[in-house]
C-alpha positions in Angstrom: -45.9 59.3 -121.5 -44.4 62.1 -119.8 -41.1 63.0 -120.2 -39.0 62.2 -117.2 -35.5 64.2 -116.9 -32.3 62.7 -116.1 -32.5 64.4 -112.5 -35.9 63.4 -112.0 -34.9 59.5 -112.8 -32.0 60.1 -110.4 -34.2 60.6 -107.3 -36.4 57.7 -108.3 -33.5 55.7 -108.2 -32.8 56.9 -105.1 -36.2 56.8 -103.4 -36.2 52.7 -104.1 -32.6 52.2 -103.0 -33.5 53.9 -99.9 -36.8 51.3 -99.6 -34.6 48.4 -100.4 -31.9 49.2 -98.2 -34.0 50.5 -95.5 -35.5 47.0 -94.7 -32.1 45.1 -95.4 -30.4 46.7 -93.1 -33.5 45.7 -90.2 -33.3 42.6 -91.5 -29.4 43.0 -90.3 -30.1 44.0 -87.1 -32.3 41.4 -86.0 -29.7 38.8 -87.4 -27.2 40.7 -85.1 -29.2 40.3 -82.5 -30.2 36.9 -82.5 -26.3 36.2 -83.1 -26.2 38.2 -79.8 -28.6 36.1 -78.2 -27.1 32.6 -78.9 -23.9 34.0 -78.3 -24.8 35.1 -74.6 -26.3 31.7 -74.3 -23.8 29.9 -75.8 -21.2 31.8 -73.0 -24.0 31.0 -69.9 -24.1 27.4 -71.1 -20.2 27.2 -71.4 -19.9 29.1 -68.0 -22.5 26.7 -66.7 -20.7 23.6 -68.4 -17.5 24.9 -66.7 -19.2 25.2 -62.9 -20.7 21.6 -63.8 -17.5 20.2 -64.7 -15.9 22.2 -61.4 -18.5 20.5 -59.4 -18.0 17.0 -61.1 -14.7 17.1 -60.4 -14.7 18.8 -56.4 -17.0 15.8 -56.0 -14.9 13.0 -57.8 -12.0 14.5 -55.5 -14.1 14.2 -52.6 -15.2 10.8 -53.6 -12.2 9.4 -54.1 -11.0 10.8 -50.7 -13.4 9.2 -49.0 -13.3 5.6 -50.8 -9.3 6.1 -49.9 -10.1 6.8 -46.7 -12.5 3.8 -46.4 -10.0 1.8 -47.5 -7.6 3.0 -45.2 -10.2 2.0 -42.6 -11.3 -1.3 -43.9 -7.5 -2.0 -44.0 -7.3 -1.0 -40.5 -9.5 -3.2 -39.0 -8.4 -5.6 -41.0 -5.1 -5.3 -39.5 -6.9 -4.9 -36.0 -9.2 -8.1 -36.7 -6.1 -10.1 -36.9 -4.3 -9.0 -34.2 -7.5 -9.5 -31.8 -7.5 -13.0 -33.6 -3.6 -13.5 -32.4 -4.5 -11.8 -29.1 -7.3 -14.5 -28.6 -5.3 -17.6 -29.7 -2.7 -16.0 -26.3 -5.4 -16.1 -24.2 -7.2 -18.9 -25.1 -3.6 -21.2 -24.7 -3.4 -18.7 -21.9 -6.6 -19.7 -20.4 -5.6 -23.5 -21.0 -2.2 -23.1 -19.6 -4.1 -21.5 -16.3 -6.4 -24.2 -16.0 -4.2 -27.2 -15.7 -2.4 -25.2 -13.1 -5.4 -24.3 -11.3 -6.7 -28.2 -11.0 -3.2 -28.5 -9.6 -3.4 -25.7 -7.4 -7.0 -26.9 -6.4 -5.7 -30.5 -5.7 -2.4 -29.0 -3.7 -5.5 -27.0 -1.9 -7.2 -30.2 -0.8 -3.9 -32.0 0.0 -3.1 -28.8 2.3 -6.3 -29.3 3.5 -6.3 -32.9 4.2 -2.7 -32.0 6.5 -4.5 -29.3 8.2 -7.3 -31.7 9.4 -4.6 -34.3 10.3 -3.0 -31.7 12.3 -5.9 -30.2 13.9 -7.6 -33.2 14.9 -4.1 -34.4 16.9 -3.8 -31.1 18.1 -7.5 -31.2 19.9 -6.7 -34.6 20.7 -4.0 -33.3 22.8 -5.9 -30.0 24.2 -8.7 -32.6 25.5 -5.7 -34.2 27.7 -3.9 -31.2 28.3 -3.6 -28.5 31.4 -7.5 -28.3 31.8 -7.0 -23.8 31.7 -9.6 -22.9 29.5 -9.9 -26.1 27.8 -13.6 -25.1 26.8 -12.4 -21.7 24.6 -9.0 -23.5 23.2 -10.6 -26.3 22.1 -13.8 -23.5 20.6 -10.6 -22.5 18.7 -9.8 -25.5 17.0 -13.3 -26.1 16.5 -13.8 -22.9 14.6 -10.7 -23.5 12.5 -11.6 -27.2 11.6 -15.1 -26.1 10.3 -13.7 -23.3 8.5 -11.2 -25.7 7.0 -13.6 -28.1 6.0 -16.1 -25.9 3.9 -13.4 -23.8 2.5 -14.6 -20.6 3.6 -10.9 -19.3 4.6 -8.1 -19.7 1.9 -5.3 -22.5 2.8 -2.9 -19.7 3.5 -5.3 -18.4 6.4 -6.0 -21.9 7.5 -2.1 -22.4 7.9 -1.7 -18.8 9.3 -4.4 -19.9 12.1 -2.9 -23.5 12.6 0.6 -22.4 13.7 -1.0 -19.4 15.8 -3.2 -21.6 17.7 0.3 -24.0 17.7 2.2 -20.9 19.1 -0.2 -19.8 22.0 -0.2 -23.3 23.4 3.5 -22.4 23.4 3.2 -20.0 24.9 0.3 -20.9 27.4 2.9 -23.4 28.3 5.6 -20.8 29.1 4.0 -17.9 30.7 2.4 -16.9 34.2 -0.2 -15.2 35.4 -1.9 -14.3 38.4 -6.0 -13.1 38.5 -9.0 -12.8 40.7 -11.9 -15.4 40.0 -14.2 -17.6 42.2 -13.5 -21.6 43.8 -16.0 -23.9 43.9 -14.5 -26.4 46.5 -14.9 -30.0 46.6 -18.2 -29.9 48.9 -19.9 -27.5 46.9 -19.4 -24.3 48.7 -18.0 -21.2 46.1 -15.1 -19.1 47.6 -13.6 -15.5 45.9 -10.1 -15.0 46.1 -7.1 -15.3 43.8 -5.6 -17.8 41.1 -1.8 -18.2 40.2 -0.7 -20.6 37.1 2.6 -21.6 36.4 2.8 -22.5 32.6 0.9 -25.8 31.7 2.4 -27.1 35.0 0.4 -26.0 38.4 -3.1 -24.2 38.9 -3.7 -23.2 42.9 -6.2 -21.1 44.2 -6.0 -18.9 47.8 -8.9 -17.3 49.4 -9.1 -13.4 50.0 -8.9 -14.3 53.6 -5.6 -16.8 53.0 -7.8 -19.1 54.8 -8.4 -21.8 52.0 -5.8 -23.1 49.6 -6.4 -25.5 46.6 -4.4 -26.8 44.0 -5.0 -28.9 40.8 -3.9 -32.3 40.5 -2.8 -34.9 38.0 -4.8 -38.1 38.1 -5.1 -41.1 36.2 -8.3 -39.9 34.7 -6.9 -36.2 34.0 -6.8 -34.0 36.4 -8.8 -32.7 40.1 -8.8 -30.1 42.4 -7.1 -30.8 45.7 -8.0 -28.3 48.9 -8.2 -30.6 51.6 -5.4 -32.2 53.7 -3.2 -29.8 52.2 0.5 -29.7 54.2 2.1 -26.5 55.7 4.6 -25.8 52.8 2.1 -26.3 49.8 -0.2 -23.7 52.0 2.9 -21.4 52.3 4.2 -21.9 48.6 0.6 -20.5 47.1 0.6 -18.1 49.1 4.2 -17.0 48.5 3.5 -17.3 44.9 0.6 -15.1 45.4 2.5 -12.3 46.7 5.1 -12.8 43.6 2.7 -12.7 40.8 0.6 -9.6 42.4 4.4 -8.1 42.7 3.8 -7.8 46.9 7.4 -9.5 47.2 10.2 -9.6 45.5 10.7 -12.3 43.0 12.2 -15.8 44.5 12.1 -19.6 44.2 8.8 -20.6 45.5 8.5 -24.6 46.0 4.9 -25.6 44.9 2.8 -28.4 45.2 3.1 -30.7 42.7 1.8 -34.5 42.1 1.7 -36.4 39.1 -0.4 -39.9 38.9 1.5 -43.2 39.6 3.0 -45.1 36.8 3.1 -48.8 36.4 6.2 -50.5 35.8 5.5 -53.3 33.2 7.7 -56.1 33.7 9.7 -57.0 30.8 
């Protein structure tokens, strides 16, 4: 065996502490690294654990805002339900409380009603007897209102409304007076132009354009006639001074008219 020196031995020693160390410390590194490793992924897993959590709890926020705000809702129309409940108990006692006084407006109606037929019915009664100037078209009127009446097609207030207007132009019919042109048909047949004077519901006469025929109308027994024959002086001169009055061709005045009413009876006690 060869003699090794001291210095010699040295450097062997050397040369394998070098080989040993050599892969121990690689064997270091890669430990260091994979510590690195797991330690960046153990930081992305904690920084995604933290965004998860984050988002768990932005959405348990949101959640419970929302079930809050359903409840709000739900307590809402709870509270609305009920007072629509309420609302329709009003109405419906409302609607009960309405109807009993419309069946007793209705049968007030047909009371009303009943009255206005009474009253229409005496009132054409009397037309039919009355001053025969335009009969036909007053008694149209009470016609018309009496079939209106009857099928309800006007309200009671417009029934009443046309009762005491049709009242009040008889009224007046009764009060006023009017002179106007129109045409005689004379007791023979033959038809004559001239003029017409009314007093009121009272006197009717008629004078020709050429003043040469007069005619009056007359109260009968059986209602009432036209008279233009045997006429005296003064009847002639009253039409035709009443003429001249209404058509404002004299001054106003006392005219004396003709006037005859049928002969009454006397019954004997």
């Amino acid at each position: 065996m060869p003699f090794l020196s001291i210095r010699t031995v040295r450097g062997l020693l050397l040369v394998l502490s070098l080989a040993a160390i050599i892969p121990a410390q690689e064997t270091l590194s890669s430990v260091q690294r994979d510590l690195d490793r797991v330690e960046r992924e153990t930081d992305r897993e904690k920084d995604l654990d933290k965004a998860e959590r984050v988002r768990e709890a932005s959405f348990d926020t949101l959640k419970n805002e929302k079930l809050q705000a359903l409840r709000d809702q739900m307590q809402s129309t709870d509270q609305m339900i009920d007072s629509l409940t309420k609302e329709m108990d009003i109405q419906h006692r409302r609607k009960a409380s309405l109807k009993g006084e419309a069946a007793e407006f209705q049968a007030k109606q047909k009371e009303f009603q009943a009255a206005i037929v009474k009253e229409i019915q005496t009132m054409m009664a009397w037309t039919q007897n009355d001053f025969p100037y335009q009969k036909e078209k007053r008694l149209s009127d009470w016609e018309d209102l009496a079939k209106a009446n009857e099928e309800g097609s006007v309200p009671v207030e417009e029934a009443l409304a046309r009762l005491f207007s049709l009242v009040q132009a008889s009224l007046d019919f009764a009060e006023d007076t009017e002179v106007y042109p129109g045409t005689y048909t004379t007791t023979d047949g033959s038809q004559l132009e001239g003029t017409y004077v009314r007093l009121g519901a009272v006197m009717l006469a008629f004078a020709s354009a050429d003043g040469q025929r007069m005619a009056y109308l007359v109260k009968t027994d059986n209602g009432y006639a036209w008279k233009d024959k045997d006429l005296t002086s003064e009847a002639r001169n009253g039409i035709l001074t009443a003429m001249q009055v209404g058509e404002a061709k004299i001054a106003p005045q006392l005219v004396p008219m003709p006037l005859e009413a049928p002969k009454i009876t006397a019954v004997a006690p």
